[in-house]
Each structure stands twice: as C-alpha cells, then as structure tokens.
N, C-alpha and C positions, 0 to 999 in steps of 0.2 A: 504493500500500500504506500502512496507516495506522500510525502508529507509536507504540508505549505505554512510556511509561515508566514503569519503579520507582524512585521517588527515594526512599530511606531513609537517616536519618542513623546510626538504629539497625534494621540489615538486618534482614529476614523472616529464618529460618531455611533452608538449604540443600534442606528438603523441599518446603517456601514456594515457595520461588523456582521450583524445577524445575517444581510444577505450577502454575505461572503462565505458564511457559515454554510450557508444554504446551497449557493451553486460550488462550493469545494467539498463539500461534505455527500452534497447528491451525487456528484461524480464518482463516488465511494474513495471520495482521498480522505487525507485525516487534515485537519487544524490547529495550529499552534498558534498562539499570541502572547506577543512582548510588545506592555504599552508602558509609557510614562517610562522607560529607563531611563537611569542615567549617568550610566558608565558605558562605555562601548565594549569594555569586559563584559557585561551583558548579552551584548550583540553576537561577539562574537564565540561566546557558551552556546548560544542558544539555536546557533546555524551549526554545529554540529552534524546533525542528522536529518536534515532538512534537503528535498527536492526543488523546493520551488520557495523565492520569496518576494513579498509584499510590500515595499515601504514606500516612503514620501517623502521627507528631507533627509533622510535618515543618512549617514555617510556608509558606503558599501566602498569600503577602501580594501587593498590588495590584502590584506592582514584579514578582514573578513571573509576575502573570496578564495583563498587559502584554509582556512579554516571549516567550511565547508566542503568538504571533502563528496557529500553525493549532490551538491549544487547544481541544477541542470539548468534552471532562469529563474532571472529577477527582475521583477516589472516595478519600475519608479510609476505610481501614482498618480497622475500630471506629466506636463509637457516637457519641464525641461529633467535633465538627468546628466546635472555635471556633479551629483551627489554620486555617480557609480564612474567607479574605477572602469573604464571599457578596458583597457589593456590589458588588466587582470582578468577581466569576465571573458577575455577572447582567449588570453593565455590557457585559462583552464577550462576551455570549451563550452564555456557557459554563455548563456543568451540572455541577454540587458534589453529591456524593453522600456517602451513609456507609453503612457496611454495617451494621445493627445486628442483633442478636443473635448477631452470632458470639464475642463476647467475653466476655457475659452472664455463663456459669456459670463460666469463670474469676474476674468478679471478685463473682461470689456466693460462689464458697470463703473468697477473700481476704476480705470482712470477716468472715465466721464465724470464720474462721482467729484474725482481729483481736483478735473478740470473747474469742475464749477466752484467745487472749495475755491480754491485757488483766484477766482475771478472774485471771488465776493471777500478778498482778505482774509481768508479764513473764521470768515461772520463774525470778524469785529465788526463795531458800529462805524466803520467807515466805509465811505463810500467806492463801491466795484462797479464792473462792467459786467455785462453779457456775451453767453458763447454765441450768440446768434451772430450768422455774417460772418463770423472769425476763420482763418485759413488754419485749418487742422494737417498737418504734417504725421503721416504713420511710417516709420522709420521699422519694414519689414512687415509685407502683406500675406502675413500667415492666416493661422484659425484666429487668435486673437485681433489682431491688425482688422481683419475684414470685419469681424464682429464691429469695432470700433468706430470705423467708419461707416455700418449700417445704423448704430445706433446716435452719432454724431448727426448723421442724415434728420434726422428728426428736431434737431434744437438748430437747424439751418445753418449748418457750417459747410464751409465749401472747404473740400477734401482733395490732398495731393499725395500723392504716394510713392518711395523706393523702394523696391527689390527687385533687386538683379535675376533672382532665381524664378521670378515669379512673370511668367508671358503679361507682355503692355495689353493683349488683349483680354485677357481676364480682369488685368483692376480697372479697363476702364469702360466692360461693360457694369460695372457694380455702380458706374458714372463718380467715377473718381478719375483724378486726372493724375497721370503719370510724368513723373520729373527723368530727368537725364541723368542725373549724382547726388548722389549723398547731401553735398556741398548747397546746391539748388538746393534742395527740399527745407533746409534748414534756413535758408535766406529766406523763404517764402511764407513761414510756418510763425502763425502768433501762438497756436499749440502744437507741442509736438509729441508726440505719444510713441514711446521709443519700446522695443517687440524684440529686440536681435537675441540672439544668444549667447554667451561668453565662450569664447573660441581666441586662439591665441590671435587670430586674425582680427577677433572685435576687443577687444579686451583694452583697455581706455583710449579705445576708438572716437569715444565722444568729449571731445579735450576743449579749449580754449579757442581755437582757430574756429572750430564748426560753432560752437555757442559764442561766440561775438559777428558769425552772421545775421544773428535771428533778428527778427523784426524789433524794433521798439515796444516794448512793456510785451515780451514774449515770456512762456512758459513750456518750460521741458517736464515733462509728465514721463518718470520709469517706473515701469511694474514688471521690467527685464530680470536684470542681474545688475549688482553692485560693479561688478568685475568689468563693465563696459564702460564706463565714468571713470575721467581720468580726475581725480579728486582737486589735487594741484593746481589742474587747470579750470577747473569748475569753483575752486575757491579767487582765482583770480579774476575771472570773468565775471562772477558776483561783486566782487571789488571795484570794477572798470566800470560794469552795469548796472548801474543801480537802479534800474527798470525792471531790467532778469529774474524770475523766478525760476523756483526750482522743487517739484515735489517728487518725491519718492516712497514706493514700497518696501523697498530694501534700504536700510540704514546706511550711508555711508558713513565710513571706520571715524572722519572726524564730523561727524555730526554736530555732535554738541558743539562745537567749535562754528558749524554754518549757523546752527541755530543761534547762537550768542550774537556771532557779528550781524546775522542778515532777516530775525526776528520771524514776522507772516510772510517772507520774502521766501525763505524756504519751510521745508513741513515734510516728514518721514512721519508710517506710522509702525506704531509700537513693535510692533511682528510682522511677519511677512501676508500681508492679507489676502492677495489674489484669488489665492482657490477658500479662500476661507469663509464657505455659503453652504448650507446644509445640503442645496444641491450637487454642487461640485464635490463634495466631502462621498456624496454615495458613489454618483456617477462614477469616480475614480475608480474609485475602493471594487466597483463591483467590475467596472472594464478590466481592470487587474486580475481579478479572479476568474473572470470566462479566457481573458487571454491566456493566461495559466495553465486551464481542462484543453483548450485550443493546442495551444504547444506541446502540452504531454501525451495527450492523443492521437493526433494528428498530424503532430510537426509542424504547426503554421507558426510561423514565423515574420506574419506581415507586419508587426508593427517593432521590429526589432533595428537596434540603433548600435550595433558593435558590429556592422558586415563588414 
C-alpha cells in the first residue's frame, strides 16, 4: 500500500484535509499528516517511509529528498515550487509537481485588493484617487496575470501586457494590449502587477532602472517572489520618487526599514497571503491529491516541473 503524506507547517484547512483523506484513502493508499511543525527534523523523520508527498511552502531541500528513500513525487500545493529542491527530486528519480491554477483567482483578488489599498493611502483620511482609466501593467500573462487583467477589466483600467513566452495573439484577444519589452511596459504602467517567477534569470530583475520609468505617482503591486526585487535599488528609487509606491505580498528582508522611511508609500502584509482563501486552501490540497492516484496509477505526469 503506498503511502502519502501531508506535510504542512501551515495546515490545509479541516475541509482540505478530509477530502484529501477521501480521494487518497479511496484509492486504497494510506495517509499521513504532519501539521504545525516546527523543526525540519520533523520533516525529515516523517518522509521516511512515505510514497508520495503533499506540501505548500514547506522547504523539500536535498536532505529531505534523500531521506526519503521510497519517494516517488511530491506535488507543491500552488503554483510556484522554488520550495523543492528539482535537482534533488531528478537526482533520485523523483517527480516534483505543482498544481497550478488552483490558487490563481485568489491571488488575482489580492492585488486588485492591493491596488485599491494602495490608491486610497491605505484609508487614511487622506485624500486618493481611483483605479478607473489607470494603465494597468501585468508583468507575465500566466493563470494569475490573465485573471488580473479580467478582473481589472471591470473597474475600467486599460491593460498592457509582457511575456515573451506567451503568443501576442492570445493576450490580445482577452483585449489587452501587448508591449514590445519589459522596459515599455513599465514606462506605461500607473499599476503594475508583477507574476514572474524567481529564476536566476528574474531574480532582482526589477531594480532601479525599470522603477524610475514608471509613470508619475505609479505603483508596483508583487504577489510574485521577494527574490525578483532588487531591494537596493527599490530603496533608492523610493528615495529619488517620492510619488512611487510600493506594495507587496512577500516581505522584503528590509522592510521595516521601507516602512520607517517611506510610511503609506509602501505596505507588505503580515504572511504570505495569495492563496490564502478557503477556496484556494481546498482546491490545492485536493488537485495535489488526485495528481498523486494520477501519477501512481497511471504514470501521468502532466503537470510535473523537474523534466
């Protein structure tokens, strides 16, 4: 019998887990759960004797994927998966997945959400503007990106879009308009709602040069990765622009520091909140668990990210 673990430091929610229980259990595999740890000695006790596993931020570093000794796949929760070691997971033949689009329109709310904070001072009683008319920038037209600019569509923003990987004729039947560089998009963009993912290729890709294009009293909205924002240069361009705002998902390492000098100008929140919507919490949890009977039964391998 093959056996699946959930390893969450920060658990699925209670509806999560049951039908996890439900489609791992029906398949006549067995289920384990490790929630709330808080040692990675935890982790990596508990992948032991485990087939298949389950997490979400959780770090699956080379130490745990070694330890694992009947490891077959591990399917990350959500879209991005720079929480698993690929090297290791390829090295010992093990298959790294992510489940993507189940988290999308959760964090398509969140930066709308962002955006509007962010125009209204973060509702001090001072006076903001409106996203209506504003040129919205999505910086990488994935499952997220498109969600964003479908839901933008509705508070009347006119929408521009880069990615390279992604055919001009698909973003711009969605009636978004397509830019030529990175560079443009950013010049254009009073919002820019930034999607990449952290690759040594993006990785403080968003530096000072591209954020002192931006339009006048412009805002950069990330619900990415921290690891894309070159910090240095985003603390300097806040310095030069004192129009510039800056809000994010992910905490940059000197926060405290933007927040001190640059006040409602920038805004992180507390934890990572993207996928954190009772719906995104199941939908994950449960695409995790069917990919899983998928892969051990059948060998499908469609939504696997270490080929």
């Amino acid at each position: 019998m093959a056996k699946v673990l959930v390893a969450t430091d920060k658990p699925f929610a209670k509806v999560a887990v049951d039908g996890i229980r439900k489609i791992v259990e029906g398949a006549g595999f067995e289920l384990a759960l490790l929630e709330k740890y808080t040692d990675q000695a935890d982790l990596i006790k508990a992948v032991a004797d485990v087939d298949a596993m389950i997490v979400r931020s959780d770090k699956v570093t080379a130490e745990v994927v070694n330890a694992a000794k009947k490891l077959k796949v591990v399917v990350r929760a959500g879209a991005g998966f720079d929480n698993l070691d690929l090297a290791a997971c390829t090295a010992k033949n093990v298959v790294a997945m992510n489940t993507p689009g189940q988290n999308s329109n959760a964090v398509a709310e969140l930066a709308i959400g962002m955006m509007i904070y962010m125009a209204r001072n973060q509702f001090t009683p001072i006076s903001g503007t409106e996203i209506k008319g504003k040129r919205l920038g999505i910086h990488a037209y994935g499952n997220v990106g498109k969600l964003v600019a479908s839901h933008a569509k509705g508070f009347g923003m006119e929408i521009y879009a880069f990615d390279p990987f992604v055919k001009k004729e698909d973003i711009e039947k969605d009636g978004v308009k397509v830019v030529n560089s990175v560079e443009e998009l950013y010049a254009v963009s009073d919002y820019l709602s930034l999607h990449i993912p952290a690759t040594d290729k993006t990785k403080k890709s968003i530096n000072y040069d591209l954020l002192t294009k931006m339009p006048k009293g412009a805002t950069l909205i990330n619900t990415a990765r921290k690891e894309v924002i070159d910090e240095e240069g985003m603390m300097k361009a806040l310095e030069e622009r004192t129009d510039l705002k800056y809000a994010t998902d992910i905490a940059a390492d000197n926060q405290a520091v933007l927040a001190e000098k640059f006040s409602t100008r920038v805004f992180a929140t507390s934890k990572k909140m993207g996928a954190q919507t009772s719906e995104a919490n199941v939908n994950s949890g449960l695409a995790a668990a069917n990919q899983i009977i998928k892969f051990i039964k059948n060998g499908d391998r469609t939504f696997q990210v270490n080929k």
